[in-house]
C-alpha positions as CSV (number, residue, x, y, z in Angstrom):
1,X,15.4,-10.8,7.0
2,X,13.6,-12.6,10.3
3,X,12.3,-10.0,11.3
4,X,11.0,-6.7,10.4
5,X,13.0,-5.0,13.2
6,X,14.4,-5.5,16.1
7,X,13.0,-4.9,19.9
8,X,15.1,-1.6,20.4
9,X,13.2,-0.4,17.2
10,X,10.5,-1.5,18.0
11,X,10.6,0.5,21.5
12,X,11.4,3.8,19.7
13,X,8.4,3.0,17.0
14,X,5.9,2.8,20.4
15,X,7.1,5.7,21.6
16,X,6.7,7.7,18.5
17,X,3.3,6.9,18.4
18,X,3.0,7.5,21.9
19,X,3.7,11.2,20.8
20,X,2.2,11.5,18.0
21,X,-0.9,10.7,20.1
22,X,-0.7,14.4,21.5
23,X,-4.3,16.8,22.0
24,X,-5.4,17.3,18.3
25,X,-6.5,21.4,19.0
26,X,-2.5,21.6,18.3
27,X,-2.7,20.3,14.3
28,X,-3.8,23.5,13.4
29,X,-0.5,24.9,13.9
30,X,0.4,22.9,10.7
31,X,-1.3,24.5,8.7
32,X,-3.1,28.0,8.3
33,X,-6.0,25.8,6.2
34,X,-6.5,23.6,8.7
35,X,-6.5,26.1,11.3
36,X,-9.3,28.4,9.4
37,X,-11.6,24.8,8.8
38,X,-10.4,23.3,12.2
39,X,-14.0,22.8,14.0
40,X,-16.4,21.6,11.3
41,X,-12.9,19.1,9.9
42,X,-12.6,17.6,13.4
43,X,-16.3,16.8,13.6
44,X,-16.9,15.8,10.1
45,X,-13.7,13.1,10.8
46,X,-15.4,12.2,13.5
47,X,-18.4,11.6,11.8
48,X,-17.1,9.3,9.5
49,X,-15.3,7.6,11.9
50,X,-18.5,6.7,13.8
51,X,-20.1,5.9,10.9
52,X,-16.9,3.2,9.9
53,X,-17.1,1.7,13.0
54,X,-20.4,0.6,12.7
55,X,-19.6,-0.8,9.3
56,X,-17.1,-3.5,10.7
57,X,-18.0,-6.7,9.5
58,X,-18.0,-9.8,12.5
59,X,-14.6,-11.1,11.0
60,X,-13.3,-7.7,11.7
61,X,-12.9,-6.3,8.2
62,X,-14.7,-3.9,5.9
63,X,-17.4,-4.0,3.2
64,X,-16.3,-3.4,-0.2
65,X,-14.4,-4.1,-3.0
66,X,-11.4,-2.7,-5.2
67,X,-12.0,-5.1,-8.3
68,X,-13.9,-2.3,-10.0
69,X,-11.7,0.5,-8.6
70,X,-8.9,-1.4,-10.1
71,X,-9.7,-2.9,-12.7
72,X,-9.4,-6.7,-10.8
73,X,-10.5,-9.6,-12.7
74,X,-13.6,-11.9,-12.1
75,X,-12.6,-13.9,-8.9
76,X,-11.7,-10.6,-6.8
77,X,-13.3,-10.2,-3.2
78,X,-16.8,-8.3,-3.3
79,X,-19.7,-7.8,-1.2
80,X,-17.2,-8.4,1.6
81,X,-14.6,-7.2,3.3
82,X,-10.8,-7.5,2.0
83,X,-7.5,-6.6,3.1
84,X,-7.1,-3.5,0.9
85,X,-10.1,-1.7,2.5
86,X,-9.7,-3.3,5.3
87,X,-6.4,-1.8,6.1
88,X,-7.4,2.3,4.5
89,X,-10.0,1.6,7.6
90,X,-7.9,0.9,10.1
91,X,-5.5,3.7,8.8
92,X,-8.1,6.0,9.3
93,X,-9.1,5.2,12.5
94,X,-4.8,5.7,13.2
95,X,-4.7,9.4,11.2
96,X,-7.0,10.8,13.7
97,X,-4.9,9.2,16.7
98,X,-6.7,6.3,17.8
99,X,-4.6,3.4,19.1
100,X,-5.1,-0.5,19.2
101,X,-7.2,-1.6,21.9
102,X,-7.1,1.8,24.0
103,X,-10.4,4.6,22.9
104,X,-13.7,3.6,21.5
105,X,-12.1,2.4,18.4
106,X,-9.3,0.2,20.0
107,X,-11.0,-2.9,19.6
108,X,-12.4,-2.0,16.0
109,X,-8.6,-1.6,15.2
110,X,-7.1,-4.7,16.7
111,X,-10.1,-6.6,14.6
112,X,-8.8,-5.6,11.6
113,X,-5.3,-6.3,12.2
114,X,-6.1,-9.3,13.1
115,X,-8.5,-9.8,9.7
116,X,-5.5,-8.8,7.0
117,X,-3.3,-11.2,8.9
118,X,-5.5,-13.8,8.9
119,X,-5.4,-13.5,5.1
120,X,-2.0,-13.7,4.6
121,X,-1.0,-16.5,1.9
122,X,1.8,-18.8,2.9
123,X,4.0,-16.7,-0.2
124,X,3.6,-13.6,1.9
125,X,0.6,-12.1,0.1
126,X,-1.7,-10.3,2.2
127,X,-4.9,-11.0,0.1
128,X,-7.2,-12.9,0.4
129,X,-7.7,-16.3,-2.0
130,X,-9.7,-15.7,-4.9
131,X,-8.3,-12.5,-6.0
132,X,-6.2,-12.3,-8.9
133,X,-6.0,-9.5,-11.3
134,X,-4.5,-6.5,-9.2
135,X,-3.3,-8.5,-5.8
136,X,-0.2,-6.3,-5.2
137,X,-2.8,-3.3,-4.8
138,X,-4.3,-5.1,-1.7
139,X,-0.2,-6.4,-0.6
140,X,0.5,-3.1,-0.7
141,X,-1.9,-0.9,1.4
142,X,-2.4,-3.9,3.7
143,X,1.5,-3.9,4.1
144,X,1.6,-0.2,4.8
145,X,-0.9,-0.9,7.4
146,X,0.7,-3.3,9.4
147,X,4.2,-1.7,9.1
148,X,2.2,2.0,10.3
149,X,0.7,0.5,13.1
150,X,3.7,-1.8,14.3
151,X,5.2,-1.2,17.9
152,X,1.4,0.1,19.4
153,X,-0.4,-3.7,19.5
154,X,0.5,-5.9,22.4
155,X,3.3,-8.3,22.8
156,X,1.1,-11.0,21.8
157,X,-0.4,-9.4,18.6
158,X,3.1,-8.1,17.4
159,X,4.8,-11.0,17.7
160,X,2.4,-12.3,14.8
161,X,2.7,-8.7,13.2
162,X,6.0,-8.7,13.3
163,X,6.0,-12.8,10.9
164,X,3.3,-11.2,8.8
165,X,5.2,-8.1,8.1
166,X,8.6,-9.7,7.9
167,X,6.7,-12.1,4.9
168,X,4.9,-9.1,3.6
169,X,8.1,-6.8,3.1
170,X,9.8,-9.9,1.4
171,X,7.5,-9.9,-0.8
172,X,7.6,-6.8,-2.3
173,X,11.4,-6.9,-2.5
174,X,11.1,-10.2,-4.5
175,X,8.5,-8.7,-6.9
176,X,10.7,-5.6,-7.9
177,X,13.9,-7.6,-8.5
178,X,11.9,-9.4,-11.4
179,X,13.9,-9.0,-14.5
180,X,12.3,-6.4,-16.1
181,X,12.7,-4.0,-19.4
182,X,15.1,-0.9,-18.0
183,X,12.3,1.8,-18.5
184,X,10.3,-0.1,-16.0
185,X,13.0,-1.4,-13.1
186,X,12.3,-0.3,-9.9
187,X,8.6,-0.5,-10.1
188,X,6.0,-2.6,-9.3
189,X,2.7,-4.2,-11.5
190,X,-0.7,-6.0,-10.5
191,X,1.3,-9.0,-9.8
192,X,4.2,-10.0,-7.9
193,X,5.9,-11.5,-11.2
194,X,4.5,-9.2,-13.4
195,X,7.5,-7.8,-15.9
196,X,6.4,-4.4,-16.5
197,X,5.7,-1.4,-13.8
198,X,3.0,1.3,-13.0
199,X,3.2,4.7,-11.0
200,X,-0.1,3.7,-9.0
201,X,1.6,0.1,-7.7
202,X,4.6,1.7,-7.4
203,X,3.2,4.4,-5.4
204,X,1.7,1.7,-2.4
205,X,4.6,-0.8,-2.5
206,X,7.1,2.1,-2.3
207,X,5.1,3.7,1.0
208,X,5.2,0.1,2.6
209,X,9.1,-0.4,1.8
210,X,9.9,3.5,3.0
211,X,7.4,2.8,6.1
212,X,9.3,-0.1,7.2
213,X,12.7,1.2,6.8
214,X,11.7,4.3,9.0
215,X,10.7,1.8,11.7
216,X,13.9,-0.2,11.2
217,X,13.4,-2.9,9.3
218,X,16.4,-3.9,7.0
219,X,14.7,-2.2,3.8
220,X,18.0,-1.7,1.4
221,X,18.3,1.8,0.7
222,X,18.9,0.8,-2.9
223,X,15.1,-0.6,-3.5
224,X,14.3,2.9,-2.2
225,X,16.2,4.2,-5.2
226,X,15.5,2.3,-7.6
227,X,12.0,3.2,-7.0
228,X,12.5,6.2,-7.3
229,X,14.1,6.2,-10.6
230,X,11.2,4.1,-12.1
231,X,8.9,7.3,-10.7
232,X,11.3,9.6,-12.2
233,X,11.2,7.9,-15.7
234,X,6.8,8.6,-15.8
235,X,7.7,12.0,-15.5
236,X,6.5,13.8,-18.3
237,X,5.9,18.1,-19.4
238,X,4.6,20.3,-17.3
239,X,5.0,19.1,-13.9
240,X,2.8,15.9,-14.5
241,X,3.7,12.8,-14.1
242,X,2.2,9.7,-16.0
243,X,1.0,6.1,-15.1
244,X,3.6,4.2,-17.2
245,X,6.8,6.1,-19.0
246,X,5.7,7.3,-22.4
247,X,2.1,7.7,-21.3
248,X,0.0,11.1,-20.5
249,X,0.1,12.6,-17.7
250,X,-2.8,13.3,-14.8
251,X,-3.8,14.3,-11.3
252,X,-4.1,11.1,-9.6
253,X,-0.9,10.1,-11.1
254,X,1.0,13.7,-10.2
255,X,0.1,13.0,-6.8
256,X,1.6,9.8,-6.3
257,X,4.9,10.8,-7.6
258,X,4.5,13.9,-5.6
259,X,4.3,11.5,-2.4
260,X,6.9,9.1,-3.2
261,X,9.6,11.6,-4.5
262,X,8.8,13.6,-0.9
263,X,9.0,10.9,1.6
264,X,12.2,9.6,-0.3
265,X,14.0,12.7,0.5
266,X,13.7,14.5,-2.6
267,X,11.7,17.4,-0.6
268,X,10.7,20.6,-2.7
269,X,13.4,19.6,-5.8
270,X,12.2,21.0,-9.4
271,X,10.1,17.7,-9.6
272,X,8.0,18.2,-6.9
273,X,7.4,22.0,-6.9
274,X,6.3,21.1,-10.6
275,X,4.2,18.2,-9.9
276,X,2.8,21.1,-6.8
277,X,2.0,23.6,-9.9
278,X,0.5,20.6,-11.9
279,X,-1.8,19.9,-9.2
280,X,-3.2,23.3,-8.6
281,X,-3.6,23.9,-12.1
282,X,-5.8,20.5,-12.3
283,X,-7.8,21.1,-8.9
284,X,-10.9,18.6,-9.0
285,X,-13.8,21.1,-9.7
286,X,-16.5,18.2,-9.5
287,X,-17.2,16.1,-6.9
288,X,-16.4,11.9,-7.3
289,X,-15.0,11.6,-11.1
290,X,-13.3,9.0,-12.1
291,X,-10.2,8.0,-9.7
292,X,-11.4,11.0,-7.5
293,X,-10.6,9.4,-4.1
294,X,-7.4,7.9,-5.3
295,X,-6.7,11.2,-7.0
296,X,-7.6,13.3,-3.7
297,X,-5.8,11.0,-1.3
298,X,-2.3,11.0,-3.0
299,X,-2.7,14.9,-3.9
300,X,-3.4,15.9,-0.1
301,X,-0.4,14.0,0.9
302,X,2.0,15.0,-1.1
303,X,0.7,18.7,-1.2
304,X,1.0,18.5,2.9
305,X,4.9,17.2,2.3
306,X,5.8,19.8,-0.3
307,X,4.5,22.8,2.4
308,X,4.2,26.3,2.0
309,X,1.5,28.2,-0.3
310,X,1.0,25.5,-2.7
311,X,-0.4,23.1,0.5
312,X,-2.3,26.1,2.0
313,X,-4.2,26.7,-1.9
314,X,-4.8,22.8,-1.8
315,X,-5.8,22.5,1.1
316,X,-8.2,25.3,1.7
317,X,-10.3,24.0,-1.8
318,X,-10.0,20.2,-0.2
319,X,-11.4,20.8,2.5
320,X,-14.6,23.0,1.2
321,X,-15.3,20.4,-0.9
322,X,-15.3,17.5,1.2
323,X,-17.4,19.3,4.1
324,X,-19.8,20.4,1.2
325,X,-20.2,16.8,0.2
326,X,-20.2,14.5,3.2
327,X,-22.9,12.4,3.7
328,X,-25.5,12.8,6.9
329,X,-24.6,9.7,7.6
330,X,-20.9,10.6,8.0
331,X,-19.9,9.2,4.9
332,X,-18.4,10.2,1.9
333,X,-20.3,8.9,-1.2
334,X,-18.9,6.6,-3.8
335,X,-16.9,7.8,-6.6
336,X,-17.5,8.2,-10.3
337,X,-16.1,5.6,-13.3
338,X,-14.1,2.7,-11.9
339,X,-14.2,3.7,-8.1
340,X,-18.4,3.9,-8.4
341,X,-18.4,0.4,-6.7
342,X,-15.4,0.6,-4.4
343,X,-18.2,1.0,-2.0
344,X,-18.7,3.6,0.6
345,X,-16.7,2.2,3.2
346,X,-13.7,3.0,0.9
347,X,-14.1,6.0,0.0
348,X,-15.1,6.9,3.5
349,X,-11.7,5.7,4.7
350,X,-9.9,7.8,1.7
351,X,-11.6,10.9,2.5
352,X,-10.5,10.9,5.9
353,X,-6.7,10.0,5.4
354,X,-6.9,13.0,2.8
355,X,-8.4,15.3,5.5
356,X,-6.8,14.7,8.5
357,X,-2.8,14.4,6.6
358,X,-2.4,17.6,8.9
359,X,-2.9,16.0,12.2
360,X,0.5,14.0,11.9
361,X,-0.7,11.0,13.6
362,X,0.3,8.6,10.9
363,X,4.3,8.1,10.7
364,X,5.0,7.9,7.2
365,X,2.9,11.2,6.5
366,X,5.1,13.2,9.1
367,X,6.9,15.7,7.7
């Protein structure tokens, strides 16, 4: 693979995001929650937004750090920005349909582009050096980022996109065909040699790869399956699904699988109408517990993909909530347990990708 995709892909990526770039008042047909929460959702996004794009460090990235979030080792970014927050950011900015270099956040955008590439390691990885424990966390989100955003930048930027990606994508595939034990092929771990698998790595590297190959790029369709069949072996009673096979289930982990076994064409199967009945049975009822932003993120997403009265329930206590909660600043505080010093910047950035799911700006969240 040379490159991600070729130029006629590339051409039909651009004008997708050309449409999906259509007046926002037209969302609320999406969804009858949205629709009922439509005024004070727009302005609370764009809130936040304001309030991430005066955060934006001079190398064009974002404050805060995932070591504690996920469990990274001494010798992970902090205080700083990273790629992994980095690119949630600039996805943000994207879910509300801002564009690269066009708007009031087009230059914001391109900066941070232009910060996860400049962090690319010459193996692929898009993380910075230093970090250890957890890297495939950042590869992951950062990779989703750039293959999202792909086909809007200029000729100039997405030529360098396009040898970033290309790297980043090669990456991943090379990290799941580690020889692994059966239970846990197909996934994906904190590292890219790492011989076991997780639900939550799984769940980002698995977006990037299905990203790509909806763009074009030469993802085979058998990593897409075989991803799929590591999520299917964490599923576990009930509708849940767990963080490794054999473990307990939970909400943040549901919502994952949810996500990945919808955008991998497995839409409204006995799997994911469970995992929809898990998830409304397990509603967050207090604000910023442990995982809360990871948790709320995947759950929105994969509620919007499932549809129908189980999204509507979902979203109508989501959206409550979050309005309740934000900030007057426009942000979103931090979470509780291991997301408590993520910093607000991050959890910012989650709570508007959870939010605005239903404006279809972003490709891969399109039903």
């Amino acid at each position: 693979m040379t490159r991600p995709w070729p130029h006629q892909a590339v051409a039909l990526v651009l004008a997708a995001a050309v449409a999906a770039t259509a007046p926002l008042a037209r969302a609320d047909q999406a969804s009858a929650a949205l629709a009922k929460y439509a005024a004070p959702v727009d302005k609370a996004i764009d809130k936040a937004l304001a309030y991430l794009g005066a955060q934006q460090l001079d190398d064009g990235s974002f404050s805060g750090s995932l070591k504690t979030a996920f469990r990274s080792r001494k010798g992970a970014s902090s205080g700083g920005g990273n790629t992994a927050v980095t690119s949630l950011c600039v996805m943000a900015f994207l879910a509300k349909g801002h564009t690269p270099g066009t708007g009031p956040y087009g230059d914001v955008i391109n900066r941070g582009i232009d910060f996860v590439l400049s962090r690319q390691q010459s193996n692929g990885l898009l993380v910075a050096k230093g970090v250890s424990h957890g890297s495939m966390y950042y590869h992951g989100m950062a990779t989703l980022m750039l293959s999202e955003v792909s086909g809007m930048v200029s000729p100039q930027r997405q030529k360098r996109l396009d040898a970033g990606l290309s790297k980043a994508l090669h990456l991943i595939l090379a990290a799941q065909k580690v020889r692994k034990p059966s239970k846990y092929q197909g996934g994906w771990r904190y590292q890219p040699t790492s011989v076991d698998s997780d639900i939550s790595l799984t769940g980002w590297s698995l977006m990037a790869l299905r990203s790509a190959r909806n763009n074009g790029a030469p993802v085979p369709l058998e990593s897409i399956e075989s991803a799929v069949r590591f999520v299917m072996n964490c599923r576990v009673g009930g509708g849940a699904f767990a963080y490794k096979p054999g473990s307990g289930g939970g909400l943040a982990r549901t919502g994952v699988a949810l996500l990945c076994l919808e955008i991998c064409g497995r839409h409204r199967n006995a799997a994911c109408t469970g995992a929809g009945g898990y998830i409304l049975a397990h509603l967050p009822k207090h604000f910023g517990g442990s995982y809360f932003y990871y948790a709320l993120y995947y759950c929105s997403q994969g509620m919007f993909q499932l549809g129908g009265a189980q999204w509507e329930k979902f979203a109508d206590h989501m959206y409550a909530m979050m309005l309740k909660f934000q900030q007057p600043d426009g942000a979103w505080p931090q979470g509780g347990g291991t997301e408590a010093k993520a910093g607000k910047c991050y959890s910012t950035a989650m709570g508007v990708l959870a939010m605005s799911v239903a404006y279809r700006q972003l490709p891969i969240y399109q039903r």
